[in-house]
C-alpha positions as CSV (number, residue, x, y, z in Angstrom):
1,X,6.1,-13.7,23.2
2,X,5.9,-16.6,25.4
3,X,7.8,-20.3,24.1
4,X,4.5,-21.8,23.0
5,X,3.3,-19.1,21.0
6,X,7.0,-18.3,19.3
7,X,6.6,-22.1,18.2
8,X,3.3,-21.8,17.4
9,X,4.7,-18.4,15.0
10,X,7.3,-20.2,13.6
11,X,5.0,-23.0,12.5
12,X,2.6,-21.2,10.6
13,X,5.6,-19.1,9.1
14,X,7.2,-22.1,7.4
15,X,3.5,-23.5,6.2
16,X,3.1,-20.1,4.4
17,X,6.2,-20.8,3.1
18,X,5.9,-23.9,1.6
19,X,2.5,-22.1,-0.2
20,X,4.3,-19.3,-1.0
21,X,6.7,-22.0,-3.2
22,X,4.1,-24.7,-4.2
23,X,1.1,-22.2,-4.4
24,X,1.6,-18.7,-4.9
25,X,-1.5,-18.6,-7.0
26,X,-3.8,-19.4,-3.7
27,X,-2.1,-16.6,-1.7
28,X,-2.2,-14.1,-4.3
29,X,-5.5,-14.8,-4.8
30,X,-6.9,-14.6,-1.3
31,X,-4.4,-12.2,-0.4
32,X,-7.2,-9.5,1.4
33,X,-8.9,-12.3,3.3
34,X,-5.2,-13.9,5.2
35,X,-4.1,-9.6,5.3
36,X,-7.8,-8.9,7.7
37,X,-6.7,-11.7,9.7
38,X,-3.1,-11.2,9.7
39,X,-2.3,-8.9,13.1
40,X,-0.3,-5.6,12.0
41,X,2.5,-7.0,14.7
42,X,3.5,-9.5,12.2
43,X,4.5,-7.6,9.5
44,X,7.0,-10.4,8.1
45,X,3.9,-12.7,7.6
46,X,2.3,-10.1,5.9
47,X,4.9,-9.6,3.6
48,X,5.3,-13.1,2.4
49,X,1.4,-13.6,1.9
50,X,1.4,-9.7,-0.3
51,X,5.3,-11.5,-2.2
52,X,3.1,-14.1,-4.2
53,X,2.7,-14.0,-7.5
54,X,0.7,-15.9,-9.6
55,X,3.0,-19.2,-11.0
56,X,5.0,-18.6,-14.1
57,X,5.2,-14.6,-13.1
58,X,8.7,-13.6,-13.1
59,X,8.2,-9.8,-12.2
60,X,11.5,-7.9,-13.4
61,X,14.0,-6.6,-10.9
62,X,12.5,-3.7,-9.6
63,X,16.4,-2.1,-9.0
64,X,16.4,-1.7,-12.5
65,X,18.0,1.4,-13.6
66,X,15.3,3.5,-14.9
67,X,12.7,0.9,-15.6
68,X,9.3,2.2,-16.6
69,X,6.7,0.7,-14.8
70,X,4.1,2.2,-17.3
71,X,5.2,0.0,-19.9
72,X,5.4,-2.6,-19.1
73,X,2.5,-5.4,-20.6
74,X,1.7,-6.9,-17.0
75,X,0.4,-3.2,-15.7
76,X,-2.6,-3.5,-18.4
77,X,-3.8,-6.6,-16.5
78,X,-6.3,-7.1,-13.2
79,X,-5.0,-9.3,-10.8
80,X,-6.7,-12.3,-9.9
81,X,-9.3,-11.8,-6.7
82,X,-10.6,-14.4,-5.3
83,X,-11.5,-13.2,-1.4
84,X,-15.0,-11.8,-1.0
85,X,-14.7,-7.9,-1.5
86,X,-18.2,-6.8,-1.5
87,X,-19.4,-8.3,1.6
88,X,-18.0,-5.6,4.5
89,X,-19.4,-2.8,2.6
90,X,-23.0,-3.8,1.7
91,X,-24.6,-1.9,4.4
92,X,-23.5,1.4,2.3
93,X,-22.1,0.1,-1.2
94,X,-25.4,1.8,-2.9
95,X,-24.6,5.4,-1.5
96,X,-20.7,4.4,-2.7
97,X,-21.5,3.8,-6.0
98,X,-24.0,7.1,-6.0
99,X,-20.9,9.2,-5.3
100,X,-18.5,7.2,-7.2
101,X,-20.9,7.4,-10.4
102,X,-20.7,11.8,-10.3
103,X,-18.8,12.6,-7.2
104,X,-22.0,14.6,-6.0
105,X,-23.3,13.1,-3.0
106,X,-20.9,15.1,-0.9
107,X,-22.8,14.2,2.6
108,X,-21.7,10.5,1.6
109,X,-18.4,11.8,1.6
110,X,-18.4,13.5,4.7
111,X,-19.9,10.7,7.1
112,X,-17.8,7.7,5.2
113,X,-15.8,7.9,8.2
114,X,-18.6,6.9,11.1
115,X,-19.4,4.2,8.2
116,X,-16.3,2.5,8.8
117,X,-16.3,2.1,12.5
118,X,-16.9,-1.4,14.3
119,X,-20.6,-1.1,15.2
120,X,-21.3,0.4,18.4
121,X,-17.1,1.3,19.2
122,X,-15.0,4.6,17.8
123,X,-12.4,1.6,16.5
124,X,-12.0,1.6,12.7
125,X,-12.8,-1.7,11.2
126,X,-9.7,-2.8,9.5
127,X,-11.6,-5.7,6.6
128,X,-14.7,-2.7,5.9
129,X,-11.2,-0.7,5.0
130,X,-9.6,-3.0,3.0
131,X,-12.6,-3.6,1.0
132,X,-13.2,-0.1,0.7
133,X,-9.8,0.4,-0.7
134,X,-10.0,-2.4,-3.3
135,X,-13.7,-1.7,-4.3
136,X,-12.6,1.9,-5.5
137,X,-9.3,1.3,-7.2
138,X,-11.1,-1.1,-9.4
139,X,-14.0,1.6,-9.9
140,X,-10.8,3.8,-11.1
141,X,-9.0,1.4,-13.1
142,X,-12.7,1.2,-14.9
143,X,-12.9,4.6,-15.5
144,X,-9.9,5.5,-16.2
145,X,-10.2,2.6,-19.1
146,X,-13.1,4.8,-20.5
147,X,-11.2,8.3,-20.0
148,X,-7.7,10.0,-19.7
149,X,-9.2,11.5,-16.9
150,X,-6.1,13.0,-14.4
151,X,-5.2,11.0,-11.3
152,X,-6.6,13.5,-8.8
153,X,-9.9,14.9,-10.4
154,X,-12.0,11.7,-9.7
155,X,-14.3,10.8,-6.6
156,X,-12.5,8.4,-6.0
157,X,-9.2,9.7,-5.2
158,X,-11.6,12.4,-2.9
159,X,-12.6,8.6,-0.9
160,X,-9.0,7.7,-0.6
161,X,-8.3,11.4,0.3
162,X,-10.7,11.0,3.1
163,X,-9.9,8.6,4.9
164,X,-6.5,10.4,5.4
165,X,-9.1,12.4,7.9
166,X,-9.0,9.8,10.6
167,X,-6.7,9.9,13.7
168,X,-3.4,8.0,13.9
169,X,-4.8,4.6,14.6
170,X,-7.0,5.1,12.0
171,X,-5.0,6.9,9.0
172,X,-2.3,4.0,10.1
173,X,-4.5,1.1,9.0
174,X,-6.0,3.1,5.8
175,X,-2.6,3.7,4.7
176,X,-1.6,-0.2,5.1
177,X,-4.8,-1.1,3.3
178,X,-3.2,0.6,0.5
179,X,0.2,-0.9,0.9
180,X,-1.5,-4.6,0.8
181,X,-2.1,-3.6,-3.1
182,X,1.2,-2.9,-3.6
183,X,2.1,-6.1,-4.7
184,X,3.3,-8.2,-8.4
185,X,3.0,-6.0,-11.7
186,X,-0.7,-5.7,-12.4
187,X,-3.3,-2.6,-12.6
188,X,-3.9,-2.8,-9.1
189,X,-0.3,-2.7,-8.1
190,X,0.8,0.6,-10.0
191,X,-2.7,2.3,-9.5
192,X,-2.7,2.3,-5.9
193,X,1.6,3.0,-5.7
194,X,0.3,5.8,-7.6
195,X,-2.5,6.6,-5.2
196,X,0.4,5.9,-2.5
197,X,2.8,8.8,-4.4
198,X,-0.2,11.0,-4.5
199,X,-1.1,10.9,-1.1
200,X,2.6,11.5,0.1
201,X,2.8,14.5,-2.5
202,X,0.1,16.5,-1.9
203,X,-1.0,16.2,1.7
204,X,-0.5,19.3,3.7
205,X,-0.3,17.2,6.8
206,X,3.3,16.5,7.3
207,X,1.9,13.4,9.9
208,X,0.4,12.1,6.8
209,X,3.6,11.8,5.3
210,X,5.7,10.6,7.9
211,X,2.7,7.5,8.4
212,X,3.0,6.6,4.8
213,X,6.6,6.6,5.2
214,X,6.1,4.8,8.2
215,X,4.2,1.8,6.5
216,X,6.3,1.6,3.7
217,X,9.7,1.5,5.9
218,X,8.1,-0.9,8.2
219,X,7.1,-3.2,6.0
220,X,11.1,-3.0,3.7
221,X,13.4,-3.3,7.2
222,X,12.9,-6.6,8.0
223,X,14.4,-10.0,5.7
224,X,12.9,-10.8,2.3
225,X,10.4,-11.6,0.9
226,X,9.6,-8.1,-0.4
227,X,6.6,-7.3,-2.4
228,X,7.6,-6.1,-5.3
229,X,5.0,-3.4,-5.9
230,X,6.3,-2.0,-2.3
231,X,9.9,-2.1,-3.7
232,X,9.3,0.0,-6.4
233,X,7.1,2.6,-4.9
234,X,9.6,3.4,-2.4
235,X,12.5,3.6,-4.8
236,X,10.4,6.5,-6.2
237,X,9.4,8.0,-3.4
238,X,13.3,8.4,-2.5
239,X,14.6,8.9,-5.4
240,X,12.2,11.1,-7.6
241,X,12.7,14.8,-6.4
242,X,9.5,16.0,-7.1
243,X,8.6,14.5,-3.5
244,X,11.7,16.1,-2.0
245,X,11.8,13.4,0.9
246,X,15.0,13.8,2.3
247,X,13.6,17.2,3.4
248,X,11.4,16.4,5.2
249,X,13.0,16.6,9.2
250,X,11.2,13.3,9.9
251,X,13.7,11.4,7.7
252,X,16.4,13.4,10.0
253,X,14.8,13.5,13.6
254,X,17.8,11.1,15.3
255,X,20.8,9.6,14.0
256,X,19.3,6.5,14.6
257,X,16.1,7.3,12.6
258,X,18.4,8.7,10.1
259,X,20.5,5.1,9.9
260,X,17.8,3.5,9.4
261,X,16.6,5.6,6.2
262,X,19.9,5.4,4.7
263,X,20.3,1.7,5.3
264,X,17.1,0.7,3.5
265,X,18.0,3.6,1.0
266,X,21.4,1.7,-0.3
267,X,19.2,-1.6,-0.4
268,X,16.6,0.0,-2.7
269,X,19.0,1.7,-5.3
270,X,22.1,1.0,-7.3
271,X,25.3,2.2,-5.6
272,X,26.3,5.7,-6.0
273,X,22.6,6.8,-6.5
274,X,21.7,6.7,-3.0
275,X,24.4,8.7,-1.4
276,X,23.9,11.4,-4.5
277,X,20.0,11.8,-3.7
278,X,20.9,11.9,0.3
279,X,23.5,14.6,-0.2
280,X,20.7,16.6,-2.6
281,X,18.0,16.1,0.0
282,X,20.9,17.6,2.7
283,X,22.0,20.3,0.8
284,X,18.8,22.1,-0.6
């Protein structure tokens, strides 16, 4: 990065700052518009834009010993939206809600992925994504309001699902389109660290995994701010042994890799824990 642009960085860093103190309210609110914008280099600026939370929030410490996210009152709430969700998926939002409505139209299904491409190119288009995302986990939320209807068994789960489809460069920003909803207690927040779970859990495409794991760990290795939302969803993921991650060899591919893991994994849990689930993960 040459001087000028460093400075230029920097800048704009402490600005967000100042809004993240003064006015979290205006970045939480507009969070999807500054996260389409925001390249996927600068994952530190994304973090402090997806850390706001609306003033007079205090989320609780999400290293609580066995706190249950379920309960708590701010999980029945909708966050606050203020960026302009409907707008990059216009051109096919009737055929979306079709689908969404019965889960029927199962050529919608199958071509959403060409519908997601920049005009003309093979390049996913990252904001058509995000809104995507958004667009159905509030379509869940909805139903879910209206039914105890499983997790899994919904159409749109089967959209999320799908987009696990695409290529590398593709899954990789699907699967950070998700993480940008991981963010303060709300509905949003534990729907789509469940939807985060669920896609680690039941892939049978171990890359799938590792990539999730990859945007997660990305996103927790570098200084605070943390989102909360992406706090808590990886002290699940590593400590809940129904996902069995320490198995998995990518968490164990080079010492280096391995250091890493660890490192964030004593950050993330209370002493004691950490070295217990390790040594489980190791031994099984």
């Amino acid at each position: 990065m040459v001087p000028s642009v460093k400075k230029l960085y920097e800048g704009t860093l402490r600005v967000f700052l100042v809004l993240l103190h003064d006015f979290p309210s205006f970045l939480a609110g507009y969070h999807l518009s500054f996260c389409n914008v925001i390249p996927y280099t600068c994952i530190q600026f994304r973090n402090l834009v997806l850390s706001a939370s609306p003033k007079g929030m205090l989320p609780p410490d999400p290293f609580t010993p066995n706190l249950k996210i379920d309960l708590l009152p701010e999980i029945s709430q909708s966050p606050v939206v203020l960026s302009n969700i409907l707008g990059p998926i216009e051109s096919f939002r009737g055929h979306l809600d079709a689908f969404l409505k019965d889960g029927q139209s199962r050529n919608f299904l199958s071509g959403l992925p060409m519908l997601l491409l920049k005009e003309g190119t093979t390049e996913v288009d990252a904001p058509k994504v995000s809104s995507l995302v958004m667009y159905v986990g509030i379509h869940a939320l909805a139903r879910q309001q209206n039914s105890q209807i499983s997790l899994s068994r919904t159409p749109e789960m089967e959209v999320l699902q799908k987009l696990m489809d695409f290529d590398d460069k593709g899954r990789y920003i699907c699967l950070n389109a998700i993480a940008n909803q991981l963010r303060y207690p709300s509905s949003h927040t534990h729907y789509f660290s469940c939807v985060m779970l669920y896609l680690f859990s039941e892939s049978k495409d171990v890359a799938v995994k590792e990539q999730a794991t990859r945007v997660l760990l990305e996103r927790l290795i570098l200084h605070r701010p943390h989102p909360w939302g992406l706090l808590v969803t990886f002290i699940e993921l590593i400590k809940n042994q129904r996902y069995g991650f320490w198995n998995y060899p990518f968490t164990r591919c080079a010492t280096e890799i391995e250091k890493v893991f660890e490192s964030v994994a004593r950050s993330c849990m209370p002493p004691g824990s950490q070295q217990a689930t390790v040594s489980a993960g190791g031994d099984e």
